[in-house]
N, C-alpha and C positions, 0 to 999 in steps of 0.2 A: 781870283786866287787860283792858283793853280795847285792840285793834290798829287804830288809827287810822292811811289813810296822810298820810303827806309829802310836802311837796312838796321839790323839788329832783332832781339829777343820778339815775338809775339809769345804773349800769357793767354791760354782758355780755360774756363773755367766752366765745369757742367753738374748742374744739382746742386748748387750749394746752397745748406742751412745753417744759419748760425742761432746760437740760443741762450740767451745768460742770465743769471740767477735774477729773478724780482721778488724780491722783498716786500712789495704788494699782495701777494699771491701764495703767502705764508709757506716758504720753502718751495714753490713753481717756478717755473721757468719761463720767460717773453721770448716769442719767436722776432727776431729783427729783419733777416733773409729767410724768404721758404721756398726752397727748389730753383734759385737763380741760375741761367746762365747767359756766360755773354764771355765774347773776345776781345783783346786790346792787341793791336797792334803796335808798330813803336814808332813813336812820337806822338801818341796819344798820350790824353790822361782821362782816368775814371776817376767816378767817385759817388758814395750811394748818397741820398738826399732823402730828407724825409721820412713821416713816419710811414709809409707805404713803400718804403723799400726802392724807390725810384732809379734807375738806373740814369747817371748822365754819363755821353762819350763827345772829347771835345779835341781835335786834332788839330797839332799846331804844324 
């Protein structure tokens, strides 16, 4: 296969955390992402996986 690039958008992304209410934790909050970062280029696709936040990058 050959990896040719594209043209179009690249999205980066640096630190990010996201956090949302758990109802577990009587009014706390679950961390899902903590301090990610990572690049897409385009004609990739991302996508997070799992509960450790996993990073997948999968270029068509």
């Amino acid at each position: 296969m050959t990896n040719t690039r594209q043209t179009g958008l690249a999205v980066a992304a640096e630190g990010v955390t996201v956090s949302v209410p758990d109802p577990k934790a009587g009014g706390g909050r679950k961390t899902l992402l903590d301090d990610v970062s990572f690049r897409v280029e385009p004609g990739e696709f991302v996508c997070v996986l799992g509960p450790s936040g996993a990073l997948a990058r999968h270029s068509y």
